[in-house]
C-alpha positions as CSV (number, residue, x, y, z in Angstrom):
1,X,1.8,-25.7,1.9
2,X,4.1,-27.2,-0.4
3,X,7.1,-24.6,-2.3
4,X,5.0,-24.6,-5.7
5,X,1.4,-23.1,-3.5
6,X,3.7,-20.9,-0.9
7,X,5.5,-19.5,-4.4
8,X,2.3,-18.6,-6.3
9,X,0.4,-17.3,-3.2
10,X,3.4,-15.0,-2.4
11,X,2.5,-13.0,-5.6
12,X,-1.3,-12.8,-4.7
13,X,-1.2,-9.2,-3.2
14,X,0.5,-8.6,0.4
15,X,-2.2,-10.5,2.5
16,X,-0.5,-13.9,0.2
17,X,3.0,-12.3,0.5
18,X,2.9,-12.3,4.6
19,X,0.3,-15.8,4.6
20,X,3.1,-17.3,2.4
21,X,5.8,-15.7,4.9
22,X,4.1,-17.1,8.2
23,X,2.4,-19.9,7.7
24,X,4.0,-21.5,4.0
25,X,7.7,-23.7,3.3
26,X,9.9,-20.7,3.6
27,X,13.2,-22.6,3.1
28,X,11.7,-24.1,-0.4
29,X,9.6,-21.0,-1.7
30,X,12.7,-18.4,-0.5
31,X,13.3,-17.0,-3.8
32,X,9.3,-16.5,-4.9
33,X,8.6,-14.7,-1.7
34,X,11.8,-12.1,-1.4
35,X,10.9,-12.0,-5.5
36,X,7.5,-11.0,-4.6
37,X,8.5,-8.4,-2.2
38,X,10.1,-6.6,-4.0
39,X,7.8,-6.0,-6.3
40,X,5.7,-5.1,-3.4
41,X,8.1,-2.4,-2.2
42,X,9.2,-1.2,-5.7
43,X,6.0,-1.1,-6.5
44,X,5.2,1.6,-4.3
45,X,7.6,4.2,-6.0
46,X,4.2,4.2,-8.6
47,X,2.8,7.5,-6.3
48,X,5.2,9.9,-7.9
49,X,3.4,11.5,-10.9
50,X,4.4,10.3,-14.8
51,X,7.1,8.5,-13.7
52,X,6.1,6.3,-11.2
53,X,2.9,5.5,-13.3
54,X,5.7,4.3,-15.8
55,X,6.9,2.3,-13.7
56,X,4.2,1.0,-12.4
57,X,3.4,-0.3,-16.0
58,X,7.0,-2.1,-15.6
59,X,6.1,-3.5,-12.1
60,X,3.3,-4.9,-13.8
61,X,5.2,-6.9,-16.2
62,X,8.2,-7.9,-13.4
63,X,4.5,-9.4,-11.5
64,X,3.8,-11.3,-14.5
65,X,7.0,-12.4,-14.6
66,X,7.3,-14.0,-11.3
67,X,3.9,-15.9,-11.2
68,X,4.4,-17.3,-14.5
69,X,7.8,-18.5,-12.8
70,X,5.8,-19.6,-9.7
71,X,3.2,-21.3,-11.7
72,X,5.9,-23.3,-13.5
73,X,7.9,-24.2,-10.7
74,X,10.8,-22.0,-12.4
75,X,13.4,-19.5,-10.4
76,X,12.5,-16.7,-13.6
77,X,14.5,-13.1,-11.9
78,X,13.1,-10.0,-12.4
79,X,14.3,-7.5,-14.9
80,X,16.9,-4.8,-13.7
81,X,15.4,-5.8,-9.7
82,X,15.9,-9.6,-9.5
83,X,19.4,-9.3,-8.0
84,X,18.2,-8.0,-4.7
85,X,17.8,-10.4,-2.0
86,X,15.5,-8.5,0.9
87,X,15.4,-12.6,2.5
88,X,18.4,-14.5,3.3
């Protein structure tokens, strides 16, 4: 897979995170897929009660965020969690 597909499959759930990981251009998709995890991992915070279903709604919107970016070919961070770099 070129960076563009490995990119927009990285934001298609966790089953296109770790395809895009293994088996994807890792060197040219890098930012898409450490983008994509963590929304993965932030994501999860959603279990708390109220507040995590707030931010859940916010996860939402970083998600939309990145694949737009992907789709466009664009390096788009994330609000407020674009800054941390899970991949080097």
């Amino acid at each position: 897979m070129d960076a563009k597909t490995t990119g927009i499959v990285a934001y298609l759930t966790w089953i296109g995170l770790l395809i895009a990981f293994l088996a994807g251009d890792k060197e040219g998709a890098k930012f898409h897929i450490n983008q994509a995890l963590v929304i993965l991992l932030f994501g999860l915070i959603g279990v708390i009660p109220f507040v995590g279903w707030i931010w859940d709604v916010f996860m939402v919107v970083c998600w939309f965020i990145g694949f737009i970016g992907a789709l466009q070919g664009q390096e788009n961070e994330i609000p407020l969690l674009g800054k941390i770099k899970i991949i080097k």
